[in-house]
C-alpha positions in Angstrom: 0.0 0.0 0.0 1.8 3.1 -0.9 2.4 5.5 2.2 2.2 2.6 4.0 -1.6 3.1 5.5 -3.4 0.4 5.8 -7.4 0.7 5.1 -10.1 -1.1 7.5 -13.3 -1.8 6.3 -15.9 -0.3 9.4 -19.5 -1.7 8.9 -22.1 1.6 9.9 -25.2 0.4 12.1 -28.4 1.1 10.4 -30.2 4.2 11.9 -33.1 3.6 10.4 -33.4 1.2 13.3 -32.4 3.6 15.6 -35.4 5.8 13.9 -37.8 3.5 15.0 -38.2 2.9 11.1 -38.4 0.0 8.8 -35.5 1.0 6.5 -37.8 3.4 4.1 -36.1 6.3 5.2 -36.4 9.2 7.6 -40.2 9.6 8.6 -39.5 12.4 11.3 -39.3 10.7 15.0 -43.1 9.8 14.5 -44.6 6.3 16.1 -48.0 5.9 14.5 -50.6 4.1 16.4 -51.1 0.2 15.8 -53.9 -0.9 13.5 -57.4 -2.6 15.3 -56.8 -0.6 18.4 -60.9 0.3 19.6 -59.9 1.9 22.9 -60.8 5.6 22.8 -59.0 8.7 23.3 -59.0 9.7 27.2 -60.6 12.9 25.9 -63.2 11.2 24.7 -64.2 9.3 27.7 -64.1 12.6 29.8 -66.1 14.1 27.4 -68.6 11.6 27.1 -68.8 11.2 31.4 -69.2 15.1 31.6 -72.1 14.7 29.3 -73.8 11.9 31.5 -73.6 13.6 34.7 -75.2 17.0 33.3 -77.6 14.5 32.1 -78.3 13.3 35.4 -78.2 16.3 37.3 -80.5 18.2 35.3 -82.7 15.4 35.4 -83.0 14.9 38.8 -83.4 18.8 39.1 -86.5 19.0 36.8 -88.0 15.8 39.1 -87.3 18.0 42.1 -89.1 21.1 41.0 -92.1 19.0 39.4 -91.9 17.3 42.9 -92.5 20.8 44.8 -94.8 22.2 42.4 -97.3 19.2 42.3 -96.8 19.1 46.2 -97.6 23.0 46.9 -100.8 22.5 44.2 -102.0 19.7 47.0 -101.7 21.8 50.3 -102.5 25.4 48.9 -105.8 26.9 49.0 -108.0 25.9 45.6 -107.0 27.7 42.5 -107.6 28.1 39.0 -104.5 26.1 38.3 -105.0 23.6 41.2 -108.4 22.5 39.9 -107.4 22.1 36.0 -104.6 20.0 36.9 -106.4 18.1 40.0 -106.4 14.8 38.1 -102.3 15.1 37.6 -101.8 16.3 41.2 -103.7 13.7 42.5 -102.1 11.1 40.6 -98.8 12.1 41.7 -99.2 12.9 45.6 -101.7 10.1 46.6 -100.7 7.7 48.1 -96.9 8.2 49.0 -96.7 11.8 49.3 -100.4 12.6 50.8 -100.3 16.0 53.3 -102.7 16.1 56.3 -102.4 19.8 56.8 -103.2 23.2 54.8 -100.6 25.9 53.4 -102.7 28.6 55.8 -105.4 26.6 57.3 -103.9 23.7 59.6 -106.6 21.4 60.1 -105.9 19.9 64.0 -107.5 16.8 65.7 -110.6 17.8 67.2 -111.9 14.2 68.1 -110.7 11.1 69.7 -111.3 8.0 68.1 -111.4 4.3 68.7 -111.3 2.0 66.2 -111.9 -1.9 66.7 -112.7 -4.5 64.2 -113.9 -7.8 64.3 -114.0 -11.2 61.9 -116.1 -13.5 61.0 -115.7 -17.7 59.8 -117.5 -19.8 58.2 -116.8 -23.3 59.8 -117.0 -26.4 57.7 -120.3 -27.3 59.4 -121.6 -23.9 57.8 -121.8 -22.2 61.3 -120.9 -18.7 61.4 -118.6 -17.6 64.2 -117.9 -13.5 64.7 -115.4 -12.9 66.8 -115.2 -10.4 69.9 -113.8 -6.7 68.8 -110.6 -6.7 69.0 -109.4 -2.6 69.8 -106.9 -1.5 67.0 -106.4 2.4 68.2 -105.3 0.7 71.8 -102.1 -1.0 70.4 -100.9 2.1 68.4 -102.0 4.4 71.9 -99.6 1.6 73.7 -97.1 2.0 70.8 -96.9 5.7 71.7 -97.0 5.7 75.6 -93.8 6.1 77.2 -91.9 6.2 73.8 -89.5 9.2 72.9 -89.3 8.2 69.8 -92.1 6.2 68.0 -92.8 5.3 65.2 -94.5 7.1 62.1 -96.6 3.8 61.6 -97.9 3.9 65.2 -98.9 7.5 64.8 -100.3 7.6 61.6 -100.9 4.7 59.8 -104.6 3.8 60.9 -105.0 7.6 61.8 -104.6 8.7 58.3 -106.4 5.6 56.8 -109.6 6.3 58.6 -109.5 10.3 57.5 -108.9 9.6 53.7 -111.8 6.7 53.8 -113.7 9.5 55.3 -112.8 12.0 52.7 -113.6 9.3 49.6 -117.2 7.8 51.1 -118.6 9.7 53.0 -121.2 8.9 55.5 -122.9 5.9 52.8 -119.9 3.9 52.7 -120.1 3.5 49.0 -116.6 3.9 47.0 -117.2 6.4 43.7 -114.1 6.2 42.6 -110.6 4.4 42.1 -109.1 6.2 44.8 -112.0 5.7 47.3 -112.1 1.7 46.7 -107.8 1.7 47.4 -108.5 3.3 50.8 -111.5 0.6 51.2 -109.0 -2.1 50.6 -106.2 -0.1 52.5 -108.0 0.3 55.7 -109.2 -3.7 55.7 -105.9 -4.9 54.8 -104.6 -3.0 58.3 -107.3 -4.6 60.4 -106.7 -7.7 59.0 -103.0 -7.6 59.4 -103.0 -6.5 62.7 -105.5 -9.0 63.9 -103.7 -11.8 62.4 -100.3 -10.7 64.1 -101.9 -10.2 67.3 -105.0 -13.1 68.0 -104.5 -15.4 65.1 -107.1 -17.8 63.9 -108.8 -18.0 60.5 -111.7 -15.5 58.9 -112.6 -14.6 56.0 -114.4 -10.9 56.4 -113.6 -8.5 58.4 -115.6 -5.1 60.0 -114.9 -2.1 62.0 -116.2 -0.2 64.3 -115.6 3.4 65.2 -116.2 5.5 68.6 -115.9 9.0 67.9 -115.4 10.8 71.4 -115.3 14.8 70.6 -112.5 16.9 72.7 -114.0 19.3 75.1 -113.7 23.0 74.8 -111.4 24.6 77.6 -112.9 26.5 79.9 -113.3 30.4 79.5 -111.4 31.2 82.5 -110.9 30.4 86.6 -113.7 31.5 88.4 -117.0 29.8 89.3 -118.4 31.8 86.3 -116.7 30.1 83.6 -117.9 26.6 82.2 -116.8 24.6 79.6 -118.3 24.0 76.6 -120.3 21.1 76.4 -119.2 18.8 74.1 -121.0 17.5 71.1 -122.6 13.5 72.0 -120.3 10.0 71.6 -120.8 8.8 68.1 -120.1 5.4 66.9 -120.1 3.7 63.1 -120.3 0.3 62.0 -119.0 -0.4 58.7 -120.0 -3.1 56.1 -118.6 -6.6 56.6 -115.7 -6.2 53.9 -114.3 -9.9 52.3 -110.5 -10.2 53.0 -108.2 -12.9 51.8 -108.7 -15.9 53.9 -106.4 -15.4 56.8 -105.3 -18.3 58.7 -102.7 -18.8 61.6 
C-alpha cells in the first residue's frame, strides 16, 4: 500500500433502526398508532362522562321542581291552576306523598277516636262464628305511651287511613271512585294484618267499628263563672262486613 496506510473496512449500524423505522427512510421521530386498536382517546371518555352527569343532574333537578310544584298544588288553597290540573296532582301525591295539613289553614284533631274490628268464619259445618272486637287504636295508643321516639306507623298509619276513607265515602260507605275503593281495601288490609299478628285464627271478612269521642272546649277562665263548653254526643259507626283474603294462623 503506498504511504504505507493500511485501510479497515468499518460496517455503519443502520439508523433507520435507531429511527424507529423500517429501512424506508427518515419519517420524522413519529410512532404511529397500531392498526385494530378500539380503545378511545382519554378525551373522549371525559367528554362523554361530563355529558352523562349534566344528564343526570338536570334530570333529577327538573324531578325535584315538578316534585315541589305538584306538592304545593296539594296543600295550597283551591285555585284556578290547582283545579285544572287536579287529576295530575292527584295522581302524583296520593298515596306516598299525601299532606294532612293546609298551606294557611292547619286542620288539627278535634276528636278522639277508637277504632276496633272484628271477623267473622264460616266453619266447615256452615256455622258462622264472629269474633269479639278486638281494639286497633289501643295497640298504636300503647305503641306511643312512654316512647321518645315512636314510630311514624304507630302515629299515623290507621289515623290517616280512617280520615282519607272518610274524605272518599262519605257517610254511605259507597266507594265512587278508584281512589275511594284503594283506601276501602287499604284500611281492611290493616285490620286484617294486625289481627292476624296479634290473636290469630282464620276468617274470611272483616268489619270495623268506630267511637268518635269529641275533645272538650277549655274553659273560659278560673272562676265559678266560667264553664266549659259542652261537648258534642259520643258517636259510633259500623262499617259493612268487607271480604278479606282468607287469613289463617
Amino acid at each position: 500500500m503506498p504511504g504505507g496506510i493500511e485501510t479497515v473496512d468499518v460496517d455503519e449500524p443502520d439508523r433507520s433502526r435507531d429511527r424507529g423505522g423500517d429501512g424506508d427512510g427518515d419519517r420524522g421521530g413519529t410512532v404511529l398508532p397500531r392498526q385494530g386498536s378500539s380503545k378511545p382517546p382519554p378525551l373522549l371518555l371525559r367528554a362523554g362522562l361530563r355529558a352523562g352527569t349534566n344528564a343526570a343532574v338536570a334530570l333529577c333537578l327538573a324531578t325535584a321542581l315538578v316534585h315541589v310544584l305538584l306538592v304545593f298544588l296539594h296543600v295550597a288553597p283551591p285555585n284556578p291552576l290547582s283545579r285544572q290540573y287536579s287529576r295530575q296532582v292527584n295522581a302524583w301525591v296520593f298515596p306516598l306523598f299525601e299532606q294532612n295539613w293546609r298551606l294557611f289553614a292547619p286542620d288539627p284533631e278535634s276528636v278522639n277516636r277508637q277504632i276496633s274490628a272484628r271477623t267473622m268464619h264460616t266453619a266447615q259445618d256452615g256455622r258462622v262464628r264472629v269474633s269479639g272486637w278486638f281494639d286497633l287504636s289501643g295497640v298504636d295508643d300503647s305503641a306511643v305511651r312512654h316512647d321518645v321516639f315512636p314510630s311514624h306507623t304507630a302515629q299515623n298509619m290507621l289515623r290517616r287511613a280512617w280520615s282519607s276513607y272518610l274524605e272518599t265515602h262519605g257517610g254511605d260507605d259507597r266507594p265512587r271512585s278508584e281512589r275511594a275503593l284503594m283506601m276501602q281495601k287499604y284500611l281492611t288490609d290493616i285490620a286484617a294484618d294486625r289481627i292476624t299478628d296479634h290473636r290469630g285464627g282464620t276468617f274470611e271478612s272483616v268489619q270495623l267499628r268506630v267511637i268518635t269521642i269529641p275533645i272538650a272546649a277549655p274553659a273560659e277562665g278560673p272562676g265559678p263563672g266560667s264553664s266549659a263548653a259542652a261537648p258534642k254526643s259520643v258517636e259510633t259507626r259500623y262499617l259493612p262486613w268487607w271480604k278479606v283474603t282468607s287469613h289463617e294462623n
